[in-house]
C-alpha positions as CSV (number, residue, x, y, z in Angstrom):
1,X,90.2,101.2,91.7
2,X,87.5,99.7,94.0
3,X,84.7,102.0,95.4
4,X,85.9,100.8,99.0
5,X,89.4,102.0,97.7
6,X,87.9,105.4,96.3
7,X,86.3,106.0,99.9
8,X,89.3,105.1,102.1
9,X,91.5,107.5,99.5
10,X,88.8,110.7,99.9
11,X,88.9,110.0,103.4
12,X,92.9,109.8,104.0
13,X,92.3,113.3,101.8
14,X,90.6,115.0,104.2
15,X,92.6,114.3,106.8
16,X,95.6,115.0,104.3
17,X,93.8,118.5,104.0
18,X,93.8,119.1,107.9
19,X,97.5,118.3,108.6
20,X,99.7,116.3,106.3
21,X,102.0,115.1,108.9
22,X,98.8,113.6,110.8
23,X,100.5,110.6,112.5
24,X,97.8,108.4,110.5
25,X,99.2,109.3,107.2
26,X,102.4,108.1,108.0
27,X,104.3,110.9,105.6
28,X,107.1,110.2,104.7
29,X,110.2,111.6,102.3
30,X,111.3,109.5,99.6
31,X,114.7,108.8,98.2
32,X,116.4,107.3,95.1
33,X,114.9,108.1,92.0
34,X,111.7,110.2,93.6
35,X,113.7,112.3,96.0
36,X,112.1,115.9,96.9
37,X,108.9,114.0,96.6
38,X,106.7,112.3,100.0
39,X,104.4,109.2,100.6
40,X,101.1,109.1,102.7
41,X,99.8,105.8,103.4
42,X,96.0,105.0,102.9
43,X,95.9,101.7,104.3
44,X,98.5,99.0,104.6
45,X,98.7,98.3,100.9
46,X,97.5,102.1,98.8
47,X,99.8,104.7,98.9
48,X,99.9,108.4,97.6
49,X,102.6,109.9,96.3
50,X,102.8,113.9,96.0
51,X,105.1,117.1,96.7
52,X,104.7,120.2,97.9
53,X,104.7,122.6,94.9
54,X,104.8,125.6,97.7
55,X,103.1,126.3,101.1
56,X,99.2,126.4,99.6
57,X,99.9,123.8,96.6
58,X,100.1,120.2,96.7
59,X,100.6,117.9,93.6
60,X,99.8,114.3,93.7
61,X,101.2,112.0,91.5
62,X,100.1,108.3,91.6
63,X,97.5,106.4,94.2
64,X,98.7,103.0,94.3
65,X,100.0,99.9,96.0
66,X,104.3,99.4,96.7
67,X,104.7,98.8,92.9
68,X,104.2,103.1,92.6
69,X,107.5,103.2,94.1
């Protein structure tokens, strides 16, 4: 992962931190195979993908482009 990449991803994180239904994140649930789990976009092309263990905890699972899907 880029350095540019790293940076956009700590920033999203922060703003993740604040409120993850910020209208920039564009979080969103998934279906299919990784139902009960969301999506926040980073940019057009990185994605995170995580769920929310309970109220305080947040797990994510992969950083990446469509292909995390």
């Amino acid at each position: 992962m880029s350095l540019e990449v790293k940076e956009k991803v700590e920033e999203k994180e922060v703003t993740f931190k604040e409120d993850p239904f910020d209208p920039r994140l564009k979080t969103h649930k998934l279906n299919g195979d990784l139902s009960g789990l969301w999506a926040f976009s980073v940019d057009y092309s990185i994605r995170i993908i995580f769920e929310f263990e309970n109220q305080e905890t947040v797990k994510f699972h992969a950083i990446g482009g469509h292909d995390i899907y």
